[in-house]
N, C-alpha and C positions, 0 to 999 in steps of 0.2 A: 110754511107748513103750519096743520096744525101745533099748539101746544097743549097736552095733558097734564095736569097736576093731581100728586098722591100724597094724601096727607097723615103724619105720626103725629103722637105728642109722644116724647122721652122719656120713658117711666124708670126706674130705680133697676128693674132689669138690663136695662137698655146701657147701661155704664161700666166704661169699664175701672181700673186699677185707679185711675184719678178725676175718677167721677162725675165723667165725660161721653158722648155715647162713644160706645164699642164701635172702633174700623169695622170692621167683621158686620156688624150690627144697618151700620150705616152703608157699608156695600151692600149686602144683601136688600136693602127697602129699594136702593139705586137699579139695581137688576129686575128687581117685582116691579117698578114704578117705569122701566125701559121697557120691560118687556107688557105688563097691561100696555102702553102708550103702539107698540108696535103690534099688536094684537088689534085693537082697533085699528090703526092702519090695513091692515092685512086681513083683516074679518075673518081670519082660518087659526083658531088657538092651539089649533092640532098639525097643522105645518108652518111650525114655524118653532126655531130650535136656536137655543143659546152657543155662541162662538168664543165669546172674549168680552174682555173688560179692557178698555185703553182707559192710559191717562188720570186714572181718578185721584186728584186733589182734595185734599183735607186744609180749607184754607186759615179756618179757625173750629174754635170748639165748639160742641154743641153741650148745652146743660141739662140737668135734669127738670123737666116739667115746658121745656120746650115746645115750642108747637113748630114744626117744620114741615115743609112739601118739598116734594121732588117735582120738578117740572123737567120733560121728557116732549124732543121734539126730532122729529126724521132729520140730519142731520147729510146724511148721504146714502144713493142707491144703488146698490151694483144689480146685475142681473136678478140674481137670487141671495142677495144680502140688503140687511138694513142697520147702519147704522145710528143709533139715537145718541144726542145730548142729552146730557141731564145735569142739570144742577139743582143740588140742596139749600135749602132758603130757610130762612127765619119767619116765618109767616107774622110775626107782630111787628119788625123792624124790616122784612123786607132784602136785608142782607144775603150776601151768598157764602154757605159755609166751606162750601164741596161742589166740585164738578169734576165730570167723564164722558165717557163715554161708552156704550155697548154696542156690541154686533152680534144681528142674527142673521140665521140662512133660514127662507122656505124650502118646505119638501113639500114632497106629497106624503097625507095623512099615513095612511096606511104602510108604504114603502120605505119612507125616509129617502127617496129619491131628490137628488136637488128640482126644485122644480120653480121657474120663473114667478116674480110676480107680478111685472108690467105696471108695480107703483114709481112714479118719476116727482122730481124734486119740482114746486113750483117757481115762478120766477119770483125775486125776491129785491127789495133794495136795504134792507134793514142792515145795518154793521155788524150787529153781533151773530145775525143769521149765518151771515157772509161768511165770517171770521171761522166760525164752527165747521161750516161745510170747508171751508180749505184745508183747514186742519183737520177732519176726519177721511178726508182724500188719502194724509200719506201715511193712516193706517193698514190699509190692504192694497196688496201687491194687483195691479191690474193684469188680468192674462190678454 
């Protein structure tokens, strides 16, 4: 699948109690940078609606004056769900600070109806592709 990336730099705002960016801070970009990445996929910014947050790992700090991106990739598809990966990265070293993941559902605009979106997973042989779609499987309960 595609990969999108969103990019900060960590400004003095952005930290928190030990001068590091704020959780709160850093989930939030992770959600904006999931959901722009599934917006494109889905081409409809108006059906398509925030579920959940799995998983999100904080694996080291991030500093102030950072330059970091979220890289956000379709991860897995149910009927009328998309789940994304995303991981936070160091843009000048390239490191992963942070990874999760998020799920949406499409509706329809107007109704908030569930409503299909007939986007499908490509075939893939990449490991780390692999690894993410397993693992965002036994986030939702299949009916």
């Amino acid at each position: 699948m595609k990969r999108y990336k969103s990019i900060h730099m960590v400004r003095m705002e952005d930290l928190n109690h030990h001068q590091n960016l704020y959780a709160g801070r850093g989930t939030e970009w992770m959600i904006e940078a999931s959901f722009i990445a599934a917006c494109l996929e889905h081409g409809d910014k108006h059906g398509l609606l925030y579920k959940n947050t799995h998983k999100f790992n904080f694996m080291k700090s991030v500093e102030p004056g950072d330059i970091i991106s979220y890289e956000s990739v379709v991860a897995r598809t149910g009927k009328t769900s998309l789940t994304m990966h995303v991981s936070l990265k160091n843009e000048q070293t390239g490191e992963v600070h942070a990874e999760g993941y998020t799920t949406f559902v499409t509706v329809k605009s107007g109704t908030k109806e569930p409503l299909a979106h007939g986007i499908a997973l490509d075939d893939t042989s990449d490991p780390e592709e692999l690894k993410w779609r397993q693992e965002a499987e036994g986030f939702l309960e299949k009916k």
